[in-house]
KEGUVEX-338454 format. One record per atom (N, C-alpha, C): residue number from 1; atom name; x, y, z. Coordinates in Angstrom, 3 decimals, padded with zeros to 6 digits, m for minus. Layout:
N
REC     n   atom       east      north         up
REC   NUM     CA          X          Y          Z
...
//
This chain:
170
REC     n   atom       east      north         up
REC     1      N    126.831    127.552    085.174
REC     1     CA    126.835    128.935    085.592
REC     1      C    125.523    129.615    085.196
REC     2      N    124.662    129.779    084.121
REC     2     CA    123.807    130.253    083.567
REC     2      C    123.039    129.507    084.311
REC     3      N    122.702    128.017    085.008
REC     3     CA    121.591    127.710    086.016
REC     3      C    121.497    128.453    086.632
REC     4      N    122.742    128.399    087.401
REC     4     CA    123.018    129.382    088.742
REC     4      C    122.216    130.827    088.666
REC     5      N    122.545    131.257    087.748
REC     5     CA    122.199    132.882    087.293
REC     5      C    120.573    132.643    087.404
REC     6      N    120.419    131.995    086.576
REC     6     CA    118.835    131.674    086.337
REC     6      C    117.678    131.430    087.668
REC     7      N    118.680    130.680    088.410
REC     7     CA    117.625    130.229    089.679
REC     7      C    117.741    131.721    090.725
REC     8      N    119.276    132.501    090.246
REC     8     CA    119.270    133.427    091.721
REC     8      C    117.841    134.683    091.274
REC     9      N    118.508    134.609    089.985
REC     9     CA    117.310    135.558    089.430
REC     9      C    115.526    134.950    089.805
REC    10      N    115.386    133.821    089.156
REC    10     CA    114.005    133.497    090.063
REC    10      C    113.557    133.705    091.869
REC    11      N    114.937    133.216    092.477
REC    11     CA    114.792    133.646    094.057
REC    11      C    114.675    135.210    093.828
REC    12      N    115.607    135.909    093.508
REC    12     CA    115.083    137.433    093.749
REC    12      C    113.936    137.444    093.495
REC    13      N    113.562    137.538    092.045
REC    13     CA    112.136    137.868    091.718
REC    13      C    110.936    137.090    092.714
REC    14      N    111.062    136.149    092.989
REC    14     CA    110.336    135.813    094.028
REC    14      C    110.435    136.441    095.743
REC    15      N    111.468    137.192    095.972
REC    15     CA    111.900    137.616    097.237
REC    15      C    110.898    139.228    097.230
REC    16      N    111.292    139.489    095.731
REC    16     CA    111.026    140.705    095.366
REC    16      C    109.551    141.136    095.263
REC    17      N    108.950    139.878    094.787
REC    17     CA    106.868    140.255    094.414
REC    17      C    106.703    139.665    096.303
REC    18      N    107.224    139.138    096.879
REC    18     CA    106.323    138.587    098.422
REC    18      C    106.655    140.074    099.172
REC    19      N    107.543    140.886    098.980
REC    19     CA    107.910    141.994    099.544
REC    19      C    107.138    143.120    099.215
REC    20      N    105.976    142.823    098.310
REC    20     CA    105.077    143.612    097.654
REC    20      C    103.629    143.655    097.627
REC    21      N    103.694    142.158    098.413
REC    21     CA    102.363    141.778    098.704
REC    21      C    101.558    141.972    100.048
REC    22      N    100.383    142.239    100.382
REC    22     CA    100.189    142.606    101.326
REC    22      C    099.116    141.438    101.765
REC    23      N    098.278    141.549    103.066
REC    23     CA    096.977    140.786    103.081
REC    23      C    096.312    140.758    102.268
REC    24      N    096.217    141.700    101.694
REC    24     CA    094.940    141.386    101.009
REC    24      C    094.745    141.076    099.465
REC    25      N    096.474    141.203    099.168
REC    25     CA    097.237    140.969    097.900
REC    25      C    097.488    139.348    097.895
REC    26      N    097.407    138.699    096.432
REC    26     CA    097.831    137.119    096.333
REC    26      C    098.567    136.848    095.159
REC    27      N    099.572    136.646    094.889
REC    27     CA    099.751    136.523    093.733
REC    27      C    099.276    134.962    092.888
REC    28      N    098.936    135.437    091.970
REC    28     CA    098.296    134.522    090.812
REC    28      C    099.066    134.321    089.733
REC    29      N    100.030    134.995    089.415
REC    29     CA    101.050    134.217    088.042
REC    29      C    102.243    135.558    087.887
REC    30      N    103.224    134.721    087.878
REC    30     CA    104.399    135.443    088.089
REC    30      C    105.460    134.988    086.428
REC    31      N    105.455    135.604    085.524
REC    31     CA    106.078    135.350    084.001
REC    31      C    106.771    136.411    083.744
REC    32      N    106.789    136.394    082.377
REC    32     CA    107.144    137.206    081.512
REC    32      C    106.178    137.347    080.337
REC    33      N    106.416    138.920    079.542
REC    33     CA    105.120    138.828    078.393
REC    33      C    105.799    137.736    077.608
REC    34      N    104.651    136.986    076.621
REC    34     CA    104.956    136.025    075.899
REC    34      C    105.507    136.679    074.684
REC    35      N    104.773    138.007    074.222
REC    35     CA    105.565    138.491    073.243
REC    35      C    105.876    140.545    073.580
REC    36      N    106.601    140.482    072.352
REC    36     CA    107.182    142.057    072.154
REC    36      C    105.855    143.081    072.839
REC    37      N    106.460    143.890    073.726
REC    37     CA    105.485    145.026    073.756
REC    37      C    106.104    146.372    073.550
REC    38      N    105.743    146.358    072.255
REC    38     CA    105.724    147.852    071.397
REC    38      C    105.140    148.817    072.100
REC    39      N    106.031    150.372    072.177
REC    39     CA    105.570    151.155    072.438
REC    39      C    105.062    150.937    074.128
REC    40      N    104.164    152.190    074.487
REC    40     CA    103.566    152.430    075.887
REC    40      C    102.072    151.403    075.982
REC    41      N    102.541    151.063    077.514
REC    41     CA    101.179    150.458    077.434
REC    41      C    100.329    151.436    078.108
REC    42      N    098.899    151.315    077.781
REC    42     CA    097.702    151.765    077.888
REC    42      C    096.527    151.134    078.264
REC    43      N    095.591    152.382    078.759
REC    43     CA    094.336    151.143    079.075
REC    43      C    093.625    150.732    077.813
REC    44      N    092.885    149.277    077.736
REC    44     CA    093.280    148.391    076.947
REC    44      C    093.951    147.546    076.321
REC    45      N    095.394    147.565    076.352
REC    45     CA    096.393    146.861    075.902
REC    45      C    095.894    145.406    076.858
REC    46      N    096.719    144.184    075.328
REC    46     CA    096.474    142.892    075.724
REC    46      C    097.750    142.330    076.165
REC    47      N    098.265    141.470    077.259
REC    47     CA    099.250    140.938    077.406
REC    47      C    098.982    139.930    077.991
REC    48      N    099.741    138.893    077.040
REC    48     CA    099.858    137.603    077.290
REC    48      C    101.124    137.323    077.693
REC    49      N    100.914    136.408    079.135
REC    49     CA    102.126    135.719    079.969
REC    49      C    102.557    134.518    079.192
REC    50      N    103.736    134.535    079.795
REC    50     CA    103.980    133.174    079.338
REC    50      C    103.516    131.894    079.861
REC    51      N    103.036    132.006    080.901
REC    51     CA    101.960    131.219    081.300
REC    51      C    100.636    131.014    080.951
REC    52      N    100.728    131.289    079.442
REC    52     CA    099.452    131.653    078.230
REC    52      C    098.277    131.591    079.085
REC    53      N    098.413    132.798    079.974
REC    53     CA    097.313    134.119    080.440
REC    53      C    097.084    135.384    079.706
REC    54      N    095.370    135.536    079.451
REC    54     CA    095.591    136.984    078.943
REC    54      C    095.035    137.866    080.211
REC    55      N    095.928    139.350    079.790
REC    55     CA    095.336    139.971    080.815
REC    55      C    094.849    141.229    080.144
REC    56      N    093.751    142.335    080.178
REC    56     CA    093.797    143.535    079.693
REC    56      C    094.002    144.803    080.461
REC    57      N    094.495    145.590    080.307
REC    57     CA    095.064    146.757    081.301
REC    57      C    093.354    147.515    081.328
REC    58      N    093.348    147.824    082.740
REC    58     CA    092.087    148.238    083.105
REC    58      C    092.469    149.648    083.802
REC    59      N    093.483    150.188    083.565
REC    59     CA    094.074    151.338    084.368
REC    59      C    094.438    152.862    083.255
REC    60      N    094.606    153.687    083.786
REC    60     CA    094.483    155.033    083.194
REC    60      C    096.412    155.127    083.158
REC    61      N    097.159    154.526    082.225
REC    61     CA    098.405    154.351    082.153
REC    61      C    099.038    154.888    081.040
REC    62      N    100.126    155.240    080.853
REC    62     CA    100.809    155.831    079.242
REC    62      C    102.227    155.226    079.270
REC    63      N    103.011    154.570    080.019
REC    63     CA    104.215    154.177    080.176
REC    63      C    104.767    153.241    078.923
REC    64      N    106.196    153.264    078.980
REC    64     CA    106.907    151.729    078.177
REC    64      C    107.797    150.857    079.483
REC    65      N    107.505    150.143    079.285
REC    65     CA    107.762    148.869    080.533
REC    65      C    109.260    149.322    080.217
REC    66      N    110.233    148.408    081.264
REC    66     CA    111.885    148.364    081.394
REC    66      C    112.456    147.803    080.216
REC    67      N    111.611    146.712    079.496
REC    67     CA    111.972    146.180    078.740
REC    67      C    111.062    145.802    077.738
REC    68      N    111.502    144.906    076.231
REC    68     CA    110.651    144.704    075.227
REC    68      C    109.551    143.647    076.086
REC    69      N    110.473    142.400    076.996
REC    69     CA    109.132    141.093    076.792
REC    69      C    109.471    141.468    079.014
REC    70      N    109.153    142.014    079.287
REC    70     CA    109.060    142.605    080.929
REC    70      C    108.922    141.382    081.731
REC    71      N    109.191    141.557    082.935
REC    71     CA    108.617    140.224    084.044
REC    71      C    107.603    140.773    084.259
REC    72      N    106.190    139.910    084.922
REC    72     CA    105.214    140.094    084.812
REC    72      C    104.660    139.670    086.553
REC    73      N    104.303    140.098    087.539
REC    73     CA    103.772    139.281    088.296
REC    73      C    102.073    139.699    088.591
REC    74      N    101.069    138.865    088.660
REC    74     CA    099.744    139.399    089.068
REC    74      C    099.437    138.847    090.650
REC    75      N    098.921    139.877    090.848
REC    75     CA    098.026    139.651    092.296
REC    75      C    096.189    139.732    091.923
REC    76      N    095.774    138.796    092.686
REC    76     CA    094.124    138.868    092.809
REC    76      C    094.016    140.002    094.173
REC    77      N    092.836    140.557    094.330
REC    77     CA    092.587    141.379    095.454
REC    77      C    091.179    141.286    095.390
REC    78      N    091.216    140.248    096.425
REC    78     CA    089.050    140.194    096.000
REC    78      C    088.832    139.310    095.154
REC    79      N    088.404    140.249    094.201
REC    79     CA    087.736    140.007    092.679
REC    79      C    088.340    140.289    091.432
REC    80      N    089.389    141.439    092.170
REC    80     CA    089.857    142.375    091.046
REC    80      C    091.416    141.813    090.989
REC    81      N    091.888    142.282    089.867
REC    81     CA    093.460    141.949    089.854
REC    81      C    094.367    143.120    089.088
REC    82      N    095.537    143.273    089.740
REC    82     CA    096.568    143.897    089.695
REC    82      C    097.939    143.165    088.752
REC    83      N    098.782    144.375    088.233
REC    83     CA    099.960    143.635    087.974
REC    83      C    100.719    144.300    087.766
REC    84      N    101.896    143.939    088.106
REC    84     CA    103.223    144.712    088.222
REC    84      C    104.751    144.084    087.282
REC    85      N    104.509    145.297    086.092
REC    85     CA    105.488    145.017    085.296
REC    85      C    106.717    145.932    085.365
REC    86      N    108.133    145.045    084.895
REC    86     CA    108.947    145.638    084.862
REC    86      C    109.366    146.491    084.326
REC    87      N    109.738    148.056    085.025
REC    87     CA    109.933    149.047    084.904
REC    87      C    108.940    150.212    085.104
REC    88      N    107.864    149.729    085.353
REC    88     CA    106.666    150.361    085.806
REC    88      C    106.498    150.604    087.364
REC    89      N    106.773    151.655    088.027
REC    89     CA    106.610    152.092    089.253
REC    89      C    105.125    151.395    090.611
REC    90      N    103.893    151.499    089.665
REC    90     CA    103.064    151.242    090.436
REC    90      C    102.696    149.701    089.615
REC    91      N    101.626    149.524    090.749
REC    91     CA    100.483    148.174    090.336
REC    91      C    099.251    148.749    089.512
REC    92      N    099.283    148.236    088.646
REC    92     CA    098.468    148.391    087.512
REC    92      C    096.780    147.382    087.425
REC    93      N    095.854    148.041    087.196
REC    93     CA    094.297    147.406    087.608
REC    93      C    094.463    146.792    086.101
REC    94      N    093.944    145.446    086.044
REC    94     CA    093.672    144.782    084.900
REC    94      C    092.563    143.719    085.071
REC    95      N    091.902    142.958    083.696
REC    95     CA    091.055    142.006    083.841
REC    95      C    091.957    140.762    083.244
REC    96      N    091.475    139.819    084.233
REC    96     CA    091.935    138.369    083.678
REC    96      C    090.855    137.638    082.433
REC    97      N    091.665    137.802    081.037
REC    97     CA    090.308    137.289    080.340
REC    97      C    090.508    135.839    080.432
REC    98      N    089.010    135.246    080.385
REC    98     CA    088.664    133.709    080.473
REC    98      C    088.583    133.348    078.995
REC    99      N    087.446    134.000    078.366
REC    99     CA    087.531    133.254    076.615
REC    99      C    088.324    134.327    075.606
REC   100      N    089.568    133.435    075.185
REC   100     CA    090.543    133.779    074.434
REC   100      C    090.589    133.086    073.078
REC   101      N    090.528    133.828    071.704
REC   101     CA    090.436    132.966    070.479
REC   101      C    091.504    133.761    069.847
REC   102      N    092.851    132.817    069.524
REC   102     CA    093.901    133.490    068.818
REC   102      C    093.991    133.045    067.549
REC   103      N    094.002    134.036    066.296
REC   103     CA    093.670    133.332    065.059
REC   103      C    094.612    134.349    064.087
REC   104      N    094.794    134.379    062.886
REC   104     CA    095.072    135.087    061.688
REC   104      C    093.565    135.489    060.616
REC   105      N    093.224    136.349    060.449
REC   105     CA    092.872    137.095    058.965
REC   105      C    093.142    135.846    057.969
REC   106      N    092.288    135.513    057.057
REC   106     CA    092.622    134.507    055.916
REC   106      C    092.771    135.247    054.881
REC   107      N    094.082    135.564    054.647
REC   107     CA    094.381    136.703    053.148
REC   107      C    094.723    137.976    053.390
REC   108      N    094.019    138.823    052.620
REC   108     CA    094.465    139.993    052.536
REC   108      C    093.776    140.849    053.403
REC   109      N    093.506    141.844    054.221
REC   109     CA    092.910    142.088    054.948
REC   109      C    093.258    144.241    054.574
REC   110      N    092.122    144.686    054.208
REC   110     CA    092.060    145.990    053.643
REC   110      C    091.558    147.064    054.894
REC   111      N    091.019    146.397    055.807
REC   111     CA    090.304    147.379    056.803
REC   111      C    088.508    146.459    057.258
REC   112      N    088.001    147.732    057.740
REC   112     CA    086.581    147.513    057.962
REC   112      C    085.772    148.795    058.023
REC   113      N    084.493    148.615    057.179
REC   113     CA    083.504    149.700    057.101
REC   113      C    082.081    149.292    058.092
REC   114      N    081.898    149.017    058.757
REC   114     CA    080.749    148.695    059.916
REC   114      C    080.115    147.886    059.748
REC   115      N    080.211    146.439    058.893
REC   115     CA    079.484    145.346    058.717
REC   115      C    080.373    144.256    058.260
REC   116      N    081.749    144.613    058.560
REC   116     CA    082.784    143.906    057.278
REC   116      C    082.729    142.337    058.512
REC   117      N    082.609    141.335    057.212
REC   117     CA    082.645    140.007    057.904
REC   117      C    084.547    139.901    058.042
REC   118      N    084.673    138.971    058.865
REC   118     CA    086.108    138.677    059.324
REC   118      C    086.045    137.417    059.245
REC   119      N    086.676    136.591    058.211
REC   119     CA    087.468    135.001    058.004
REC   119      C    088.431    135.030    058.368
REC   120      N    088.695    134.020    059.512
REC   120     CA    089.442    133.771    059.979
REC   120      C    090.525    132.109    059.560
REC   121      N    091.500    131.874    059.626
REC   121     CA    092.261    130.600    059.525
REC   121      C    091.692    129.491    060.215
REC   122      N    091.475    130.062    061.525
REC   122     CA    090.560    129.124    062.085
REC   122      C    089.280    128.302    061.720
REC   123      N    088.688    128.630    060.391
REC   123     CA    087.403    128.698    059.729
REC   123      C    086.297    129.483    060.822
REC   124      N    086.343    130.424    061.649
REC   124     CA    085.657    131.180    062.172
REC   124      C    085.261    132.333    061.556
REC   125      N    083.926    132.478    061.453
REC   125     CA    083.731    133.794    060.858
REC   125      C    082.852    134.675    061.987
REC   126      N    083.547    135.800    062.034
REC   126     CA    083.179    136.847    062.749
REC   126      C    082.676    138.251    062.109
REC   127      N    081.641    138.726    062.262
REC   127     CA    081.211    140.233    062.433
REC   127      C    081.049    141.180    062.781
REC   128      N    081.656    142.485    062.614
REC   128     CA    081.296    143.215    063.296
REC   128      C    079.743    143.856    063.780
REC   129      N    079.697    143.875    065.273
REC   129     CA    078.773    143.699    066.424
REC   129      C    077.620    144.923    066.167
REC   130      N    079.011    146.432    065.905
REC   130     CA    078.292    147.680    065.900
REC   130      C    079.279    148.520    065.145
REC   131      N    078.700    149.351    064.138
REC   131     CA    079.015    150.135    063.298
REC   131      C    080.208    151.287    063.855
REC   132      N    081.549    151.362    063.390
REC   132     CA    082.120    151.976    063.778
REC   132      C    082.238    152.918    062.420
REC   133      N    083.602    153.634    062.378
REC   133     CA    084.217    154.740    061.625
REC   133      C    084.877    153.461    060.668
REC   134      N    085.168    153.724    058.979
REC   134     CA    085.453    153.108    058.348
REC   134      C    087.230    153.244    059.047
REC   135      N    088.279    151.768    058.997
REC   135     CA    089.526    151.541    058.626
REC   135      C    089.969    151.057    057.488
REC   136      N    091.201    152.224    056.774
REC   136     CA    091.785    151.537    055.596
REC   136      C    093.163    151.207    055.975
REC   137      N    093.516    149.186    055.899
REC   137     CA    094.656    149.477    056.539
REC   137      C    095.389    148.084    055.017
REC   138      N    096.383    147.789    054.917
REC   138     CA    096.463    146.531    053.949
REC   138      C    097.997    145.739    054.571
REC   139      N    096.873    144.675    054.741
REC   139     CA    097.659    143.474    055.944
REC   139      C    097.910    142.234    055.363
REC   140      N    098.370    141.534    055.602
REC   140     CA    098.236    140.038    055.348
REC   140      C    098.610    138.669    056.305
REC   141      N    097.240    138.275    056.282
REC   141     CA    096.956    137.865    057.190
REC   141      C    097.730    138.137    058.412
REC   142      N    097.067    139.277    058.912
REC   142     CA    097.239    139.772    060.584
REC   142      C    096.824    138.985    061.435
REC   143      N    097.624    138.645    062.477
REC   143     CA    096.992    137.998    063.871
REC   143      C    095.854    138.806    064.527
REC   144      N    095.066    138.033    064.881
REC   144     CA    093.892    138.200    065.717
REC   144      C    093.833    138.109    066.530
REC   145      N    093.173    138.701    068.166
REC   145     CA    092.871    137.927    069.213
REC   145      C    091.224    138.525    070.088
REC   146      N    090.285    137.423    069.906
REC   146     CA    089.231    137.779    070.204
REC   146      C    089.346    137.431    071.686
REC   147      N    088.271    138.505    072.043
REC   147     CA    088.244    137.951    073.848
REC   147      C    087.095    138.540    074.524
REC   148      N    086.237    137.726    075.197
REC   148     CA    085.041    138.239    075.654
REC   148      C    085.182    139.110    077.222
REC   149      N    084.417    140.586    076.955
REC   149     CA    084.508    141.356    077.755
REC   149      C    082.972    141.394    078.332
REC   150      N    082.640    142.479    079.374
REC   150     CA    081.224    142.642    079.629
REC   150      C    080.327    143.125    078.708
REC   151      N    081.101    143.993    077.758
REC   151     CA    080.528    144.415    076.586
REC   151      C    080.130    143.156    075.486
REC   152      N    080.839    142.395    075.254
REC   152     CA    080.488    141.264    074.106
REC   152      C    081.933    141.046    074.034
REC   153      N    082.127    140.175    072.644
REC   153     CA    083.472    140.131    072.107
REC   153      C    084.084    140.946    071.915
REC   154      N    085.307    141.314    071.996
REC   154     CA    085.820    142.100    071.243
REC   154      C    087.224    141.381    070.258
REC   155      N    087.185    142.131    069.416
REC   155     CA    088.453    141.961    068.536
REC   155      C    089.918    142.769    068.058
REC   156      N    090.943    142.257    068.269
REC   156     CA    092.331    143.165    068.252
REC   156      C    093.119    142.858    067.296
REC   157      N    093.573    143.522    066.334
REC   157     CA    093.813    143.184    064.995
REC   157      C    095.297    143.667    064.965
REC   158      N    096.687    142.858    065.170
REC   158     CA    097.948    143.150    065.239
REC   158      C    098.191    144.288    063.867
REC   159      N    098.923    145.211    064.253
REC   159     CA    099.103    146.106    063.171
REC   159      C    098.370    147.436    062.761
REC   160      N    097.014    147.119    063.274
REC   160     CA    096.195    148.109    063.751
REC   160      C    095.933    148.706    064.446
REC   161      N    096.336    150.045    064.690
REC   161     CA    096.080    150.801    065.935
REC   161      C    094.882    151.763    066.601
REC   162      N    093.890    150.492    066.304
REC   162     CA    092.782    151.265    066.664
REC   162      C    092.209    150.665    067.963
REC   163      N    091.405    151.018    068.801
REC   163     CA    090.764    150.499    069.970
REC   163      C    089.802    149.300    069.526
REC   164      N    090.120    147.828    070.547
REC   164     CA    089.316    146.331    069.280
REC   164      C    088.172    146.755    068.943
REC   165      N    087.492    145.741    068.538
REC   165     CA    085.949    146.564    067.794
REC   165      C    085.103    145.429    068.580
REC   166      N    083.713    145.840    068.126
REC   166     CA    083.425    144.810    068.802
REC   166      C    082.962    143.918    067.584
REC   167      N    082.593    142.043    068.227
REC   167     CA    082.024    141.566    066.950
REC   167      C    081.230    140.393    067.920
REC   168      N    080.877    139.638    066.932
REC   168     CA    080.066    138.304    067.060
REC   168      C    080.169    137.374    065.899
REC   169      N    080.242    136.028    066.557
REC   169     CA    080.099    135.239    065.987
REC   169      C    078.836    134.702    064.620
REC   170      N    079.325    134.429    063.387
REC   170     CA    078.120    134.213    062.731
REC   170      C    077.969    132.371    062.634
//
């Protein structure tokens, strides 16, 4: 019975994103987020499919999806890509990131004052790129996820609610 359920639900959802698509719309990956999304998403927010895709919201948005881990479907258009999560009315502009580095903080992690090096588990060490406003925050070992934008790297520090920073590799 729970197959059953499972596959009618995939036919809808599949009945449901082709009914949404147009010419010039394609879809490119149809999931769910891989994890919890807290709170409203925004531009910037990172979401990873379960089809361990990242995507970043590239749109002027304030919403909370239908649910904690949402269905997810993306369309390419061109160049650019769209995506439409559950409980969210419209299609949403986002970037598909290509280089993704998911890591933890090694220890205790207090913040950053505009030069603070970042050790990572990974044995990666990262720096910050350009001098921001000091953060005092006290973590242990927080997840990380670096990801290269047009700007450079940037970095997103779970628990922290600040916009990523940027950094580079040392």
């Amino acid at each position: 019975m729970k197959k059953l359920l499972l596959n009618l639900t995939l036919v809808f959802a599949f009945i449901y994103t082709q009914a949404q698509t147009t010419d010039n719309l394609k879809m490119v990956d149809s999931s769910a987020s891989f994890v919890t999304i807290r709170g409203a998403i925004v531009k910037g927010t990172l979401i990873k499919t379960n089809s361990f895709n990242f995507y970043e919201i590239n749109d002027k948005i304030n919403q909370k999806p239908g649910t904690a881990q949402p269905s997810i479907v993306v369309y390419k258009d061109g160049k650019k890509y769209k995506m439409k999560i559950e409980g969210i009315d419209r299609l949403i502009a986002c970037n598909k990131l290509q280089e993704v580095i998911e890591s933890n903080i090694d220890g205790d992690f207090k913040g950053w004052n505009g030069n603070t090096v970042f050790k990572l588990m990974n044995r990666q060490d990262w720096i910050q790129d350009l001098p921001t406003s000091p953060i005092f925050v006290n973590l242990y070992k927080p997840a990380v996820t670096i990801y290269l934008t047009s700007e450079g790297y940037k970095m997103k520090i779970e628990g922290v609610n600040e916009d990523p920073i940027l950094v580079k590799r040392l």
